[in-house]
DRENDO-1510 file (C-alpha; in Angstrom, 1 decimal, always signed):
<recs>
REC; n; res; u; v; w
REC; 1; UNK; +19.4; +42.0; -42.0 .
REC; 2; UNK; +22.7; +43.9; -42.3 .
REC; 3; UNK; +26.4; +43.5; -41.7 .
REC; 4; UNK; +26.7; +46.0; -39.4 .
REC; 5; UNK; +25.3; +47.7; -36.0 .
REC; 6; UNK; +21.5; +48.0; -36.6 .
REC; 7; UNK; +20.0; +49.1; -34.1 .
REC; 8; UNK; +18.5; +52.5; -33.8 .
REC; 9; UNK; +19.4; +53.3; -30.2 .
REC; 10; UNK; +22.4; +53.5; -28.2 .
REC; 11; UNK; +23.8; +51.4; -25.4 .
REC; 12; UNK; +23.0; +53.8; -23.2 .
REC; 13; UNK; +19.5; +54.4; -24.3 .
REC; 14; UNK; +16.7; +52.9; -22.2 .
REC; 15; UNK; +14.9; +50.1; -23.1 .
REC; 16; UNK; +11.0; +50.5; -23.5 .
REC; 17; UNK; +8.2; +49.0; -21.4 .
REC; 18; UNK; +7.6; +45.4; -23.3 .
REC; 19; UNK; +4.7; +45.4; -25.4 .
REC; 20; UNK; +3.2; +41.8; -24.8 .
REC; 21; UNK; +0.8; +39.9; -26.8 .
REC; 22; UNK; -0.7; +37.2; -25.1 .
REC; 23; UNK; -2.9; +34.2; -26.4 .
REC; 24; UNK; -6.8; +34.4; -24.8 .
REC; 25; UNK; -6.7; +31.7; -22.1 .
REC; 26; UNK; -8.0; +28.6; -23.7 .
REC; 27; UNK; -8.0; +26.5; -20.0 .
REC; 28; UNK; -7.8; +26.6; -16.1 .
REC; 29; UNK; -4.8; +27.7; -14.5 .
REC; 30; UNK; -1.9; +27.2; -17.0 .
REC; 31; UNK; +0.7; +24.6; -16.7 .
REC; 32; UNK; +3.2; +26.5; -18.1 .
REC; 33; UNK; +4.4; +29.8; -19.9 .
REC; 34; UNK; +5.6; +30.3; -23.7 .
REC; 35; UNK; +7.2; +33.0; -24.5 .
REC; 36; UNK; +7.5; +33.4; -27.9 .
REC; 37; UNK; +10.6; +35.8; -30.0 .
REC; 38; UNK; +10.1; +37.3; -33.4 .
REC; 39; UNK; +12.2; +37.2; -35.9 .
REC; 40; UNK; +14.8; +40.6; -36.6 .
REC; 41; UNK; +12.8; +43.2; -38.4 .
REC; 42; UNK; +9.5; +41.5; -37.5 .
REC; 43; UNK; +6.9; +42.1; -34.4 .
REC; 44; UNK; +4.9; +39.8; -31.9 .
REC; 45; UNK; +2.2; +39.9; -34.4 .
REC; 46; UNK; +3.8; +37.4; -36.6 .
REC; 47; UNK; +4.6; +34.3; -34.2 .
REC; 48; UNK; +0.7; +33.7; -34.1 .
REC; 49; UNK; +1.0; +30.8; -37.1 .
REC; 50; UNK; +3.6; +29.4; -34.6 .
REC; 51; UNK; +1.6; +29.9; -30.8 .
REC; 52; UNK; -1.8; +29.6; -31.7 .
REC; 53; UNK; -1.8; +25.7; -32.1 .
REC; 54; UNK; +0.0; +25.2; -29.3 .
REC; 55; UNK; -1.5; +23.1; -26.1 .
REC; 56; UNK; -4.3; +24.8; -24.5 .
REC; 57; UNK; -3.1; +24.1; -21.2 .
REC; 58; UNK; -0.3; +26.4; -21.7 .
REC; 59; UNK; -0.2; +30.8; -21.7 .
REC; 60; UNK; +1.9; +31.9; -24.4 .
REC; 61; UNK; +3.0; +35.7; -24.2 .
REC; 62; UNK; +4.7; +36.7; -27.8 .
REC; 63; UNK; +7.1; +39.6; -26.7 .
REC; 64; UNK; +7.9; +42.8; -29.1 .
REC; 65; UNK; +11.7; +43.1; -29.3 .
REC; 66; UNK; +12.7; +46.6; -27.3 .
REC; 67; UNK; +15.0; +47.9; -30.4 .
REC; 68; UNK; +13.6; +49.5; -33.9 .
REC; 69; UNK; +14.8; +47.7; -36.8 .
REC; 70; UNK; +13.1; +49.3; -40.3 .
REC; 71; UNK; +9.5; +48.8; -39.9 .
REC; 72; UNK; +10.5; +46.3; -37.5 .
REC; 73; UNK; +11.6; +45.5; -34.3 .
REC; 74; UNK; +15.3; +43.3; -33.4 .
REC; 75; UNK; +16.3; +42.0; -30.1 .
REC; 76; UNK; +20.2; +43.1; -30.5 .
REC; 77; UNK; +22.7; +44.8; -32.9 .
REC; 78; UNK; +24.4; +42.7; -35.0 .
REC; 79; UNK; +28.0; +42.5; -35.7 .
REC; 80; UNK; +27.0; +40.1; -38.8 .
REC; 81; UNK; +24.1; +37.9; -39.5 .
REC; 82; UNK; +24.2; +35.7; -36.3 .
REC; 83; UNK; +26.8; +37.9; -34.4 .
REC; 84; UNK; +24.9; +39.7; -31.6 .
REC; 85; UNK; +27.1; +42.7; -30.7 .
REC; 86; UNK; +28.1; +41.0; -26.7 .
REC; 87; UNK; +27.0; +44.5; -24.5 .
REC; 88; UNK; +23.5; +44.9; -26.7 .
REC; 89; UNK; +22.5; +41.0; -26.1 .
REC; 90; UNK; +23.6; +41.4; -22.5 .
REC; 91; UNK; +21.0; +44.5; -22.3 .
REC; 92; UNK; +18.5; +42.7; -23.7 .
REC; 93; UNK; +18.6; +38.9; -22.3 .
REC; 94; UNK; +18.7; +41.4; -18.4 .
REC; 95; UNK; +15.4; +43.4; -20.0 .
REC; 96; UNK; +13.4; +40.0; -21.2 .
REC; 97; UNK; +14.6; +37.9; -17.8 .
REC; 98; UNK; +13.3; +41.1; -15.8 .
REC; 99; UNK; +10.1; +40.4; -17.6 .
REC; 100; UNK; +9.8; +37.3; -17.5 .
REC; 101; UNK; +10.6; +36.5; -13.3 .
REC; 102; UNK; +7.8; +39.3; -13.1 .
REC; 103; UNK; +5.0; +37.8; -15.2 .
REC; 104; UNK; +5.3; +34.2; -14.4 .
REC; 105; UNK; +7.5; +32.5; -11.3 .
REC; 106; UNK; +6.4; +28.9; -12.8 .
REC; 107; UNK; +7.3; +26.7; -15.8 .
REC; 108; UNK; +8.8; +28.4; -18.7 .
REC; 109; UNK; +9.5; +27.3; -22.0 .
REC; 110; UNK; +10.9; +29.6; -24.8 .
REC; 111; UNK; +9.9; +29.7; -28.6 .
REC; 112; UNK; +12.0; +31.8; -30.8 .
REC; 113; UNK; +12.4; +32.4; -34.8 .
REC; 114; UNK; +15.7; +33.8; -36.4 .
REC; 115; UNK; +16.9; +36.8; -34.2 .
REC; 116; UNK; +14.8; +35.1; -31.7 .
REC; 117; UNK; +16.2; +32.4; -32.1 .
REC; 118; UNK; +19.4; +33.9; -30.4 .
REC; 119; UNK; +18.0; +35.3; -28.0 .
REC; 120; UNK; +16.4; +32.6; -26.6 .
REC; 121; UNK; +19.0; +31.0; -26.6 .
REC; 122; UNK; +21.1; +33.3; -25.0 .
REC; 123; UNK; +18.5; +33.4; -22.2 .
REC; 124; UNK; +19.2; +29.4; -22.1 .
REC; 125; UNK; +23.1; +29.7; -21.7 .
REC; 126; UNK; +22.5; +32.7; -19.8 .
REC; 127; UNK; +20.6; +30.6; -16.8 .
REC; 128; UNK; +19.3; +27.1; -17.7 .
REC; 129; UNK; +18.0; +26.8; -14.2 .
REC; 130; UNK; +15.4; +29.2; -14.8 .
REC; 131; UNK; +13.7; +27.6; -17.9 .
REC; 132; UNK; +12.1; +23.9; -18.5 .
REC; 133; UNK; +12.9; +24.2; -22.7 .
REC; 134; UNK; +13.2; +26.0; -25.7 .
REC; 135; UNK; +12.4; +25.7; -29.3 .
REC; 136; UNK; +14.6; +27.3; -31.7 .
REC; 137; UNK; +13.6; +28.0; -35.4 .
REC; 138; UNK; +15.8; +28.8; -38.4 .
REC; 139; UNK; +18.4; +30.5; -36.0 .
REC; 140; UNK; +21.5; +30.0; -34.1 .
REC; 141; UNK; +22.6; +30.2; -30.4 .
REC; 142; UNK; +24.8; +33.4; -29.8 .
REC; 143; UNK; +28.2; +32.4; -29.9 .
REC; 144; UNK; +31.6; +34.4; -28.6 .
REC; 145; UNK; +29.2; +37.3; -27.0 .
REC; 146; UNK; +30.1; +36.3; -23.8 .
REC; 147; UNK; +28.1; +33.5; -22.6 .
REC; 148; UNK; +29.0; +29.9; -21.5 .
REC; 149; UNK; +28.8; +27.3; -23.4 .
REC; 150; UNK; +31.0; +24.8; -21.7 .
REC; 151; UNK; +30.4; +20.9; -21.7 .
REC; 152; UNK; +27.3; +19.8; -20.2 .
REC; 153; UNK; +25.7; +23.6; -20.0 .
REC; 154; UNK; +22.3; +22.5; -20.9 .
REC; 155; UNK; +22.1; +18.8; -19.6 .
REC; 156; UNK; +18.7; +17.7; -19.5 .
REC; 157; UNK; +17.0; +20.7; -20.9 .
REC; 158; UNK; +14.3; +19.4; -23.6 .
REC; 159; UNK; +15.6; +21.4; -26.9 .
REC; 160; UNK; +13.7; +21.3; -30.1 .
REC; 161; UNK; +16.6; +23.0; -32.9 .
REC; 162; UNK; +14.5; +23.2; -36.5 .
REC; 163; UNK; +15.9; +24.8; -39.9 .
REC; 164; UNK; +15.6; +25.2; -43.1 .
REC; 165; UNK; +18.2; +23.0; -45.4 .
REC; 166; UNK; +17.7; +25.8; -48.2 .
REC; 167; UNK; +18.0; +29.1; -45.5 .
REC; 168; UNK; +19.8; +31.5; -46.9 .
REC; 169; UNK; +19.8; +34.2; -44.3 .
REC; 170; UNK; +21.8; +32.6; -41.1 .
REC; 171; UNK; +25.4; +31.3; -42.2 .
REC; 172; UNK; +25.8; +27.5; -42.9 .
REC; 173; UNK; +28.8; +27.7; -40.4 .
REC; 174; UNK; +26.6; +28.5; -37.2 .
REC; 175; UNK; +23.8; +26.5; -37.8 .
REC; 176; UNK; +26.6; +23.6; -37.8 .
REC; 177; UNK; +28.0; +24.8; -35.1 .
REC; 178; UNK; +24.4; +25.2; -33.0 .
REC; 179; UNK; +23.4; +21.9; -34.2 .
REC; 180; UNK; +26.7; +20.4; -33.4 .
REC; 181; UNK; +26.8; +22.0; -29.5 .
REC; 182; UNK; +22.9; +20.9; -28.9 .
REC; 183; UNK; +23.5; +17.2; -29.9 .
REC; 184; UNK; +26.7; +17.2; -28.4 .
REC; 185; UNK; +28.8; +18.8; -25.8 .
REC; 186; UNK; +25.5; +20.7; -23.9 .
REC; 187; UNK; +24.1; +17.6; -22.9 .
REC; 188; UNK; +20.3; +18.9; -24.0 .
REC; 189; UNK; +18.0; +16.6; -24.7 .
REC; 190; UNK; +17.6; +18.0; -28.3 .
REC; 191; UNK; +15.0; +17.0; -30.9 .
REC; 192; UNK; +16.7; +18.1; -34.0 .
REC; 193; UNK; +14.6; +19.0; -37.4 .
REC; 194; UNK; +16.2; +19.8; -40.9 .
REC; 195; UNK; +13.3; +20.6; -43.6 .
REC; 196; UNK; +14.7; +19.8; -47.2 .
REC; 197; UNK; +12.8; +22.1; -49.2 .
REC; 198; UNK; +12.3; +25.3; -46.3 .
REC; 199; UNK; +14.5; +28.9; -46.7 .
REC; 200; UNK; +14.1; +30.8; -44.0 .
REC; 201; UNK; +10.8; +30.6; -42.8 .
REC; 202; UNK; +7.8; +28.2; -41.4 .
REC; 203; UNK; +5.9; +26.2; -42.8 .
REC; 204; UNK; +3.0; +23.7; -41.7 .
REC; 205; UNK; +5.0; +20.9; -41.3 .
REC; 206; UNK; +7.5; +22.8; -38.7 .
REC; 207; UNK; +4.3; +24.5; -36.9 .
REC; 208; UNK; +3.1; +21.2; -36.3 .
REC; 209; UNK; +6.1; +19.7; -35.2 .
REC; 210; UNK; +6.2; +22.9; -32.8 .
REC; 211; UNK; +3.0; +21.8; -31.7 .
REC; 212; UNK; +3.9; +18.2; -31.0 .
REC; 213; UNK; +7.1; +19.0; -29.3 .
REC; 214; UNK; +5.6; +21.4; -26.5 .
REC; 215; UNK; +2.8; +18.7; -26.0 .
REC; 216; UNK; +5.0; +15.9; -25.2 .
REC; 217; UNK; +7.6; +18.1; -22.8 .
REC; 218; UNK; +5.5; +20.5; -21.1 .
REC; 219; UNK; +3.8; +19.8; -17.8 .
REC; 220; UNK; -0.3; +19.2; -17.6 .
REC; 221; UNK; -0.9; +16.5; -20.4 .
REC; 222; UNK; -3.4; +14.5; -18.9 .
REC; 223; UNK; -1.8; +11.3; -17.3 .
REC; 224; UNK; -3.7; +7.8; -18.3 .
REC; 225; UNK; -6.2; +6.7; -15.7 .
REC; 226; UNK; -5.8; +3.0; -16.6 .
REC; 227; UNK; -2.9; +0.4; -17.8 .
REC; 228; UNK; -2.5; -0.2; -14.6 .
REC; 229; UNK; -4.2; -1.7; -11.3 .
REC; 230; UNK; -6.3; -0.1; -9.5 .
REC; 231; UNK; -4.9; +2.0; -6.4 .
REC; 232; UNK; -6.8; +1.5; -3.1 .
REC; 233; UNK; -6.5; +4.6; -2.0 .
REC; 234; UNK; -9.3; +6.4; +0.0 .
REC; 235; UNK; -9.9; +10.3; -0.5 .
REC; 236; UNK; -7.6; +12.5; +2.0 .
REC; 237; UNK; -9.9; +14.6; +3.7 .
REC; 238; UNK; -10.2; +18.0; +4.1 .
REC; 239; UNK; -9.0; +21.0; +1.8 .
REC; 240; UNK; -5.9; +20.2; -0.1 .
REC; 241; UNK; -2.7; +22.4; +1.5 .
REC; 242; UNK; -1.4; +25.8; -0.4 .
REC; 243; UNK; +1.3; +25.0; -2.7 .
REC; 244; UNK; +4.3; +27.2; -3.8 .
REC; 245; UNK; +4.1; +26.4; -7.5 .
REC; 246; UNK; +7.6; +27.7; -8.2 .
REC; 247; UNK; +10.9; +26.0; -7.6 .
REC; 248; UNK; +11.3; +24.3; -5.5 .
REC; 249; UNK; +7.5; +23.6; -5.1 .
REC; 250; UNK; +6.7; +23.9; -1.7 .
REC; 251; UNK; +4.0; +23.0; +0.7 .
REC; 252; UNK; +2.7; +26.1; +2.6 .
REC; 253; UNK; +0.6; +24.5; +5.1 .
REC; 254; UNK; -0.1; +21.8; +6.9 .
REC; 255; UNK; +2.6; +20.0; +8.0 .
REC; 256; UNK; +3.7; +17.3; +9.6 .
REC; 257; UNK; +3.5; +16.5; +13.3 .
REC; 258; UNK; +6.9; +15.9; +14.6 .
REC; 259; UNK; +8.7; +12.8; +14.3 .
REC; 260; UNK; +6.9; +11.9; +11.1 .
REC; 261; UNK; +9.9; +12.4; +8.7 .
REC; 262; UNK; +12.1; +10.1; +10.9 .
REC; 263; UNK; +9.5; +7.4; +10.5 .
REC; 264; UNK; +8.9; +7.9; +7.0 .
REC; 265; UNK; +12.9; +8.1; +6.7 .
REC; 266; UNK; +13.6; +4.6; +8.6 .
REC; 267; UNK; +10.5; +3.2; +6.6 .
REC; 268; UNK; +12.5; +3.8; +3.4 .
REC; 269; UNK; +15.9; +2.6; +4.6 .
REC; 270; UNK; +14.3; -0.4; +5.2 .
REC; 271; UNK; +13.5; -1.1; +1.7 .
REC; 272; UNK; +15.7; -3.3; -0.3 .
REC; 273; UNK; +18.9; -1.7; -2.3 .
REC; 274; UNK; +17.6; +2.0; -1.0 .
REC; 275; UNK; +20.3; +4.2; +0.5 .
REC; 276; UNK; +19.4; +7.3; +2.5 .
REC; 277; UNK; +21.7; +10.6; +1.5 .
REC; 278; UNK; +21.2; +14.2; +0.0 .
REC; 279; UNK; +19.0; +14.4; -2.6 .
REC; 280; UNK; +21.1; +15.5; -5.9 .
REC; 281; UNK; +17.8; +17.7; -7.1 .
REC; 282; UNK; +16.1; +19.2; -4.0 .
REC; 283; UNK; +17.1; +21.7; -1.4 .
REC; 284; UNK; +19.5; +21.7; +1.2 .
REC; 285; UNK; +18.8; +19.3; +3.9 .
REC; 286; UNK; +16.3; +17.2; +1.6 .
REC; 287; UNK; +16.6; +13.6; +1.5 .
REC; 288; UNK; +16.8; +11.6; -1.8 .
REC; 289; UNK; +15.6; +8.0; -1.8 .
REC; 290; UNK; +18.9; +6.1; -3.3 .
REC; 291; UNK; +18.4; +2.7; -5.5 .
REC; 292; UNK; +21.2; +0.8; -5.7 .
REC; 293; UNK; +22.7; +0.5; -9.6 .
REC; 294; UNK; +21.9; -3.1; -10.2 .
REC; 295; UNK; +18.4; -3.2; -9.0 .
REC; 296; UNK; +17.6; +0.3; -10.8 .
REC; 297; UNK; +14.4; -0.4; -13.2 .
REC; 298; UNK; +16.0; +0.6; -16.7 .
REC; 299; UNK; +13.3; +3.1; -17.5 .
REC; 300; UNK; +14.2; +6.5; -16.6 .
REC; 301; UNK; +10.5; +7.4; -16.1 .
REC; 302; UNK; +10.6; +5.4; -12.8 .
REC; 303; UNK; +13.4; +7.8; -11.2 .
REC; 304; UNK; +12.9; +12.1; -10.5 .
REC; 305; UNK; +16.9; +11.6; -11.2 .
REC; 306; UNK; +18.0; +8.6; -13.6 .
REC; 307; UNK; +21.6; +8.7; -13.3 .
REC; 308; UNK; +21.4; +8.8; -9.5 .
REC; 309; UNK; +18.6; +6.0; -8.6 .
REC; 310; UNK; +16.7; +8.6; -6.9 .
REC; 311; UNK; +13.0; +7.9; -7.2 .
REC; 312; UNK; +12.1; +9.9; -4.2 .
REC; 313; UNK; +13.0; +12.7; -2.0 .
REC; 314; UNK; +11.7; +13.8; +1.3 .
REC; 315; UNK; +11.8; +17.7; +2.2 .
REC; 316; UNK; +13.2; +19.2; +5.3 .
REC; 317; UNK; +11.0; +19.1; +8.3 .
REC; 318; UNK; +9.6; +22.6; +7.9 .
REC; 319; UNK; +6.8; +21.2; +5.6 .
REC; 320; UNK; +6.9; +17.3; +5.5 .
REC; 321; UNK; +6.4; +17.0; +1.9 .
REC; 322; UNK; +7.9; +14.8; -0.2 .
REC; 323; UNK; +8.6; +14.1; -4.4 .
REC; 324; UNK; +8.3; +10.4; -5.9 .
REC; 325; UNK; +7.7; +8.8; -9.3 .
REC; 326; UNK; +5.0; +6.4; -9.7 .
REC; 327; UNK; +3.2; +5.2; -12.8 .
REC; 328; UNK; +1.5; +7.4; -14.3 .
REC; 329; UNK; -2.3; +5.7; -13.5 .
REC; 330; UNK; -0.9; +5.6; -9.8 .
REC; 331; UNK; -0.4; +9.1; -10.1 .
REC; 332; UNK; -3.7; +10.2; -11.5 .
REC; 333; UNK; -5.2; +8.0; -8.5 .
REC; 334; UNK; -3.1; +9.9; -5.7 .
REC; 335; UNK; -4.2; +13.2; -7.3 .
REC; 336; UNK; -8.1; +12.5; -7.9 .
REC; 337; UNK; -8.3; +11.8; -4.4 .
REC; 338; UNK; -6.5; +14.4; -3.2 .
REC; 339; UNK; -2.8; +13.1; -1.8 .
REC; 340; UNK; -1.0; +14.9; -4.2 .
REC; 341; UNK; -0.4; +17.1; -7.4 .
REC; 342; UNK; +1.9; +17.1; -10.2 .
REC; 343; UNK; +5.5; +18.6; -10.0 .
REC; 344; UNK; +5.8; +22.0; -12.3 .
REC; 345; UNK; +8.1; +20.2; -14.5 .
REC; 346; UNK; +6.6; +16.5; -14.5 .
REC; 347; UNK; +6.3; +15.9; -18.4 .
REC; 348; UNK; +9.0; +18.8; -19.3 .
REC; 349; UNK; +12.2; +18.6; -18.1 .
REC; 350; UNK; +11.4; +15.6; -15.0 .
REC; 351; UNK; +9.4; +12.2; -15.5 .
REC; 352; UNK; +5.8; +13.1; -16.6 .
REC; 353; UNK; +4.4; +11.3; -13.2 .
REC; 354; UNK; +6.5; +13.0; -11.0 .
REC; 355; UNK; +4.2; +14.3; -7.8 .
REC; 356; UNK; +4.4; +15.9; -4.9 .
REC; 357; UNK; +2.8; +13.9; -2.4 .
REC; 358; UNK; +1.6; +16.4; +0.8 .
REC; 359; UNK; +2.9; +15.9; +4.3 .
REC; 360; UNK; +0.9; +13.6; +6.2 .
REC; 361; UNK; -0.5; +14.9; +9.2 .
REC; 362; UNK; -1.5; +11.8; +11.3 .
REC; 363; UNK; -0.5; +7.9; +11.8 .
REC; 364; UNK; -3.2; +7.1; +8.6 .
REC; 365; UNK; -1.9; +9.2; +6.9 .
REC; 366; UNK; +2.0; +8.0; +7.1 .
REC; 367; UNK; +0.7; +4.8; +6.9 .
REC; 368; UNK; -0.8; +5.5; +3.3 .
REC; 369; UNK; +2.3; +7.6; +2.2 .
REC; 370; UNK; +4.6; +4.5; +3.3 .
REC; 371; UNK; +2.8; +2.3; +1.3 .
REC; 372; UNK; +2.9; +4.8; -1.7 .
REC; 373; UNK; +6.5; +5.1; -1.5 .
REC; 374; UNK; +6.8; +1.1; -1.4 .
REC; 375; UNK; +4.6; +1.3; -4.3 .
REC; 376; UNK; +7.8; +4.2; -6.0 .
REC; 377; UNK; +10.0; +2.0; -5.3 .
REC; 378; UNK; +8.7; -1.1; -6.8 .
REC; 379; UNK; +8.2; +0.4; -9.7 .
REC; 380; UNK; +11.8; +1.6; -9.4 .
REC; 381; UNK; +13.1; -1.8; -9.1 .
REC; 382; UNK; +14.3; -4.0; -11.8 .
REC; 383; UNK; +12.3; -7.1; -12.0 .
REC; 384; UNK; +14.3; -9.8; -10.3 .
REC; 385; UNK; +16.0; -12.6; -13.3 .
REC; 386; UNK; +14.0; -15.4; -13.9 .
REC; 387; UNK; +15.6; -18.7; -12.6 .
REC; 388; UNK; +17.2; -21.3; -15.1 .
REC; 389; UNK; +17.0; -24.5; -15.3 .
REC; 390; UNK; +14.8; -26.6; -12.7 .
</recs>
């Protein structure tokens, strides 16, 4: 690393095709993707200690950085250790989102070391929409080169920040300042790791931190199957519907006959302390299930969105579908026999139950998603006080 502009190409040079190195598939269909950033001077080769004991359930794709750096590879130039030159990083966060929307439209976490670091985080200020987390190693988020980082940028986004205490490579100043906007003013959810004896580098201890980190906030981690009642709920029949695993996820098929969401909506008003309005999460014209503040259950896990009471939402009457929160062994009932799948994000940056629940295409079938929303909201609802004296 060097004070000055490092790169090998100009501005107006052309970025190369990325060179990818993905993980062999270890499982099904993945839940989610990792893409992992090298560290300046480095290649994809050497985030392997990092990605290969991460969850099988997930792809990881290691990315080469598009600009020669020695023997090496960086992601920007450098106006100073930590100082992305503004117009470079712009280049390069526009080359690695191109990538990225064209590789995988679902889930996507980030993993990035030193210089990767950065630049996943500049992919995170750049548009926090588009990924469910981010793990940042020995690095620091790009400051004053032109993204935002205004209050509340990153609220909710799962954020694991580890360093070294004895790193002698990124200034003391921006590591502050990166650990003080992550537990602060951004609003992540940030897991924050300082490692006494570590420079500037990984060691076991951090890689398996890594590894427990993306376990716990990325989608797919098998939900219990008991701790709870059983569910009596018989198997849906027929083929499940095609789902739009993206975001929004979106039913593709079978929906609803018409005046089904009006029922389902009235059912819900009915319920005690629910208000009917626009969800604050879903699409336009999609109706969030509203617990009133003093019956709200105090766990968050019981609500898709905490601060709002909203435990459910029903979509707009092109499909039928709907979102709720149950727990999780009602949740792994509804999917084994077939009412339902997980949410993209359930376990990431949303409650780890979180399903979509498909539209019902007959009376049964309302009937049995009515009594699975009653079953949302009760577990939504704070337990009533228990009555003192006699």
């Amino acid at each position: 690393m060097t004070n000055h502009l490092t790169s090998s190409q100009g501005l107006d040079d052309p970025l190369p095709t990325p060179v990818v190195r993905w993980r062999p598939e270890r499982a099904g269909r993945p839940a989610a993707l990792v893409v992992a950033l090298h560290g300046r001077g480095a290649d994809e080769t050497t985030m392997d200690a990092l990605t290969d004991p991460l969850p099988d359930r997930l792809a990881v794709a290691a990315v080469r950085a598009p600009l020669r750096e020695g023997q090496g590879w960086a992601w920007f130039a450098n106006r100073g250790i930590g100082r992305p030159v503004p117009a470079s990083l712009a280049r390069t966060l526009a080359w690695l989102q191109e990538w990225i929307d064209h590789a995988w439209s679902g889930p996507t976490y980030l993993l990035g070391f030193s210089g990767g670091a950065a630049a996943a985080g500049g992919l995170l200020l750049h548009d926090p929409s588009r990924f469910a987390g981010a793990a940042l190693l020995s690095g620091t988020l790009p400051f004053d080169a032109g993204l935002p980082t205004a209050d509340s940028r990153l609220a909710g986004l799962p954020v694991f920040h580890g360093h070294g205490a004895q790193d002698q490579v990124i200034p003391a100043e921006l590591v502050e300042r990166t650990t003080g906007y992550l537990t602060g003013p951004s609003a992540a959810e940030t897991t924050e790791w300082r490692y006494r004896a570590l420079g500037h580098t990984i060691n076991a201890e951090m890689c398996d931190d890594v590894r427990q980190w993306f376990d716990a906030h990325t989608p797919g981690r098998p939900l219990p199957g008991t701790g709870a009642a059983p569910l009596p709920l018989p198997a849906r029949p027929g083929p499940r519907p095609r789902v739009w695993q993206g975001i929004p996820q979106t039913q593709l098929d079978q929906p609803s006959p018409p005046g089904t969401r009006e029922r389902l909506l009235a059912h819900a008003a009915a319920l005690p302390g629910v208000r009917l309005g626009q969800s604050v999460i879903s699409v336009p014209g999609a109706t969030g299930l509203l617990l009133d503040p003093a019956r709200r259950n105090p766990d968050p896990e019981t609500f898709i969105v905490p601060a709002a009471g909203e435990f459910a939402h029903l979509h707009p009457r092109r499909d039928g579908s709907l979102h709720l929160t149950l727990p999780p062994a009602q949740s792994a009932e509804v999917i084994r026999h077939g009412w339902g799948e997980l949410h993209p994000f359930a376990g990431g940056r949303l409650s780890r139950s979180m399903v979509l629940l498909y539209a019902p295409r007959d009376d049964d079938e309302t009937t049995q998603v009515e009594r699975l929303i009653d079953l949302a909201h009760t577990a939504a609802h704070r337990a009533a006080p228990t009555p003192k004296g006699r």
